[in-house]
C-alpha positions in Angstrom: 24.1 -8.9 7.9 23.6 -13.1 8.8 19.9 -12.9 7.9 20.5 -10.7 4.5 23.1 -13.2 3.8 20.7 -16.1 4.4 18.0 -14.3 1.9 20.8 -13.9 -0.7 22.1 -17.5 -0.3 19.8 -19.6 0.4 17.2 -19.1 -2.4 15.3 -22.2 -3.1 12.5 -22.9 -5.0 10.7 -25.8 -7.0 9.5 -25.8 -11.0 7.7 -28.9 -11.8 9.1 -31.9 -10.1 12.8 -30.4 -9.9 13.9 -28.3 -7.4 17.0 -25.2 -8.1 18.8 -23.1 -6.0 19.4 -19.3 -7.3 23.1 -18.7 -7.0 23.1 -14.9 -8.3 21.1 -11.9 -7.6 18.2 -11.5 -5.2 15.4 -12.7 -5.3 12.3 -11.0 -6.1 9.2 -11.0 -3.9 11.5 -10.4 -0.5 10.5 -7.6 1.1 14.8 -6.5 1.2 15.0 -7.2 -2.5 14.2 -3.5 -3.5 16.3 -1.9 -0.8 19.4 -4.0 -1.2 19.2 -3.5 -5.1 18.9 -0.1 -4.6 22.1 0.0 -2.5 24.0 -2.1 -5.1 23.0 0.1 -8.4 23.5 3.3 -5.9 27.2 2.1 -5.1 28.1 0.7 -8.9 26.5 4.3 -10.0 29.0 6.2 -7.8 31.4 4.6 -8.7 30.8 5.1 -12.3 30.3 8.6 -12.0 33.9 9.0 -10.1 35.8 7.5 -12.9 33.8 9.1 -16.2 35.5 12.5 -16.8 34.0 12.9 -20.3 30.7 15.1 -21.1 28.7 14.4 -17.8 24.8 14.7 -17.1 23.3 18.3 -16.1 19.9 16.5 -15.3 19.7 13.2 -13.6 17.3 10.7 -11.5 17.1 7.3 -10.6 14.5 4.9 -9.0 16.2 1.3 -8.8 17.2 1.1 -11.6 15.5 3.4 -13.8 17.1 6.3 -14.7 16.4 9.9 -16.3 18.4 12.2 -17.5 19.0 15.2 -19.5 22.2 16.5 -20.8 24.0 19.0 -23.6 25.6 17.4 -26.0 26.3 15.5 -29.2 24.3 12.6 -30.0 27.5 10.7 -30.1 28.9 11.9 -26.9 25.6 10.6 -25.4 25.8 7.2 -27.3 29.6 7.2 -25.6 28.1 7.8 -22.3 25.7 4.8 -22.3 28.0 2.3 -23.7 30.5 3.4 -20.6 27.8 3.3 -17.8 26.2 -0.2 -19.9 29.7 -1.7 -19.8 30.8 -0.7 -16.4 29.3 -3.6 -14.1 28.7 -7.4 -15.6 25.4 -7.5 -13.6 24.0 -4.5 -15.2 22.8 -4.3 -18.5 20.3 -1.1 -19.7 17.9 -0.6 -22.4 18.0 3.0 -23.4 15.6 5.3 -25.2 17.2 9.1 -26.8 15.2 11.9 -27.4 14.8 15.8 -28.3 11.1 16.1 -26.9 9.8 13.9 -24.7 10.3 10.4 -22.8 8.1 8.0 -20.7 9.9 7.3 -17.1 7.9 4.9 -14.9 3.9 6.4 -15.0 5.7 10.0 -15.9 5.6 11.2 -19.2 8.3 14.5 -19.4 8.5 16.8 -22.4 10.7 19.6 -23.2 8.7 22.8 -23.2 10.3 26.0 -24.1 13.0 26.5 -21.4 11.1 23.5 -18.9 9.6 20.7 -18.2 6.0 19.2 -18.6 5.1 15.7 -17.0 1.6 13.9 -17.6 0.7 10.2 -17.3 2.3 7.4 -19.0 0.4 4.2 -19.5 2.0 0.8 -21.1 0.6 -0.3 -24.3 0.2 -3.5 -21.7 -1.8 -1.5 -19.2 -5.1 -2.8 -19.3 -6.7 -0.8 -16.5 -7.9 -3.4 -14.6 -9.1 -1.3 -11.7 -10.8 -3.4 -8.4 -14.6 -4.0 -9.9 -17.3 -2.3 -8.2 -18.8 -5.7 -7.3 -16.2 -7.5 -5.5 -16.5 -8.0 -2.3 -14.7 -4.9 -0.6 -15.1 -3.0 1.8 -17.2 0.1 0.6 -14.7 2.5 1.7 -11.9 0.7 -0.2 -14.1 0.7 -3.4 -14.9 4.3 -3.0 -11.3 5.3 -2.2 -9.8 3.4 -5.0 -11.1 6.0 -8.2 -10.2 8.9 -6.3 -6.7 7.8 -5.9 -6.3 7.4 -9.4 -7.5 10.9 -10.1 -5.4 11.7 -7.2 -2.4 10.4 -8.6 -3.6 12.3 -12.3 -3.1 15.5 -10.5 0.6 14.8 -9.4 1.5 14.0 -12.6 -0.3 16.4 -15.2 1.7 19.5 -15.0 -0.9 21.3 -16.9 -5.1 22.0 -16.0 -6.2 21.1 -19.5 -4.4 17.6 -19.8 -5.5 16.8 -16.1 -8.6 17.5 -17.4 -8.3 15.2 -20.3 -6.9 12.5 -18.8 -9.5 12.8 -16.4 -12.2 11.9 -18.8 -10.3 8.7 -20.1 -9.9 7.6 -16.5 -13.9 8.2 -16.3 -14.1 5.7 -18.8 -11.8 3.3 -17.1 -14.1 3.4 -13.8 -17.3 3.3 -16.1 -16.3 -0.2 -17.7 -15.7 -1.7 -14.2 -18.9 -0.9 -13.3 -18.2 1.9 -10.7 -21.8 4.5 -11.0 -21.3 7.7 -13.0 -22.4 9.4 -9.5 -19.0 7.9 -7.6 -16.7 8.8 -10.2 -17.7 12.0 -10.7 -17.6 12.6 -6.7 -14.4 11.0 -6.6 -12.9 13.2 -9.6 -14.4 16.5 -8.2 -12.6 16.0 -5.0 -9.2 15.7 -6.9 -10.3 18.6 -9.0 -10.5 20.5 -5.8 -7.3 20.2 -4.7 -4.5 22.1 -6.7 -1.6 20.6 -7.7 1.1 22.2 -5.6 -1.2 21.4 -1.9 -1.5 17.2 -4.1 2.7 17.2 -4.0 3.1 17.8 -0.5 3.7 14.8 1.3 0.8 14.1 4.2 1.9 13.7 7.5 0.3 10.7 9.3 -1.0 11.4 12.9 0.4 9.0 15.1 -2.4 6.2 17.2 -1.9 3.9 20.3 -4.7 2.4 18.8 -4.2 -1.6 18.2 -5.6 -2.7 15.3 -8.3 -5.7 15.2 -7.9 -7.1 11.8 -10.5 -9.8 10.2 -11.1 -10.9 7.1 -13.7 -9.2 5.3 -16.8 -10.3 4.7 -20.5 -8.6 4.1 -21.0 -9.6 7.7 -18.3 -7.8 9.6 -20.2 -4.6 10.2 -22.2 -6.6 12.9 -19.3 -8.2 14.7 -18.0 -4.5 14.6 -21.5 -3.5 16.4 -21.5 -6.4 18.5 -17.6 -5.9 19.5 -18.3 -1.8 20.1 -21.0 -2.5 22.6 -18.6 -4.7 24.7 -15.6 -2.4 24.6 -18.2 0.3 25.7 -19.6 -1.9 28.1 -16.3 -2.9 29.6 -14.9 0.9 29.6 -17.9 2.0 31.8 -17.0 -0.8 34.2 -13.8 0.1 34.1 -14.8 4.0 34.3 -17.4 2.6 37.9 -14.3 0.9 39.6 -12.0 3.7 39.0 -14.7 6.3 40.2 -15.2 3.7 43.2 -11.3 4.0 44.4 -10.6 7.5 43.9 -14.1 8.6 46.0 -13.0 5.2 48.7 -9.0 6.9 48.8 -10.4 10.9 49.3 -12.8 9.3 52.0 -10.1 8.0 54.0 -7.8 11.0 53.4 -10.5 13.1 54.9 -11.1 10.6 57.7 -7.8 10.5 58.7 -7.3 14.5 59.0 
């Protein structure tokens, strides 16, 4: 609780040749700032919900503070709603969007189908698609990982085949103009095809490793310090692999000796 307090507090930061001290909120950029505001919207929300007794929500989600929700009533019962839960806390103040078919939440687009739901992508009319260029300097995996992701995260969100496959094609397009070959994107979106939708939403379990990572900065270069580094390790494990073949064969000898 003493160190969140001191990342609360003691916020200070410099703007031309004056220096400020942030006295409310948190501050964004610390690594605590999501989790603590999640906490505080979490608690202001439950305490909302405890006290509001008129028409309530059947469907509702929330990531930070974004929220979706779906719910049967009047427009004006709804209206009601959003002025209470807008009102309820001085610190929280929401924009909020109605509507009888569909609405954009974070990257998810949901529409009302029949008795359901649909999802699909959502882009920003400020998303410029700026994906990682194919020439910077990268590690090739990261480069050839980075499109399939994308495609990956396509097949999360389209609900249905045919817009996967559509979206797909824009995405194409996005990888084209950053200058990533028609060969890798297409091998990239295959593999995504290849997976269906229900195996994509599964969560992937991570195998654990003792392994300690060496980390460098990249450069075109590393591959041979990798070589060069291997070759030691190697060298040194079959040294080590000599001396410990050396004192188990020594400690059987004198066992054997001794009997």
């Amino acid at each position: 609780m003493g160190l969140a307090e001191l990342v609360l507090t003691l916020n200070c930061f410099s703007f031309g040749n004056n220096f400020f001290k942030q006295t409310n909120g948190v501050a964004m950029g610390t690594k605590m700032g999501p989790s603590y505001s999640n906490l505080f919207v979490g608690f202001v929300e439950h305490q909302f919900f405890s006290q509001y007794h008129d028409s309530k929500h059947e469907l509702y989600g929330r990531y930070i503070d974004d929220c979706i929700g779906a719910i049967s009533s009047t427009r004006k019962e709804l209206c009601q709603f959003m002025t209470a839960g807008n009102s309820f806390h001085p610190a929280l103040k929401y924009t909020w969007k109605i509507s009888d078919s569909s609405l954009s939440f974070l990257d998810i687009k949901v529409s009302i189908e029949g008795n359901g739901l649909s999802t699909s992508v959502y882009y920003k009319s400020t998303d410029s698609h700026s994906y990682l260029l194919y020439s910077s300097s990268h590690p090739p995996h990261v480069k050839n990982s980075t499109h399939f992701s994308q495609f990956l995260r396509l097949r999360r969100l389209c609900s249905d085949d045919s817009d996967f496959f559509h979206k797909s094609k824009s995405m194409c397009q996005f990888f084209e103009k950053r200058g990533y070959p028609d060969s890798v994107v297409q091998a990239g979106h295959h593999r995504a095809q290849l997976i269906d939708r229900q195996s994509s939403l599964q969560t992937s379990q991570k195998e654990h490793s003792d392994r300690i990572p060496f980390t460098l900065t990249f450069h075109s270069h590393n591959h041979t310090v990798k070589s060069i580094i291997f070759k030691t390790l190697n060298y040194s494990k079959t040294i080590q692999r000599l001396v410990l073949s050396f004192r188990n064969l020594h400690s059987f000898h004198s066992n054997t000796t001794k009997t």
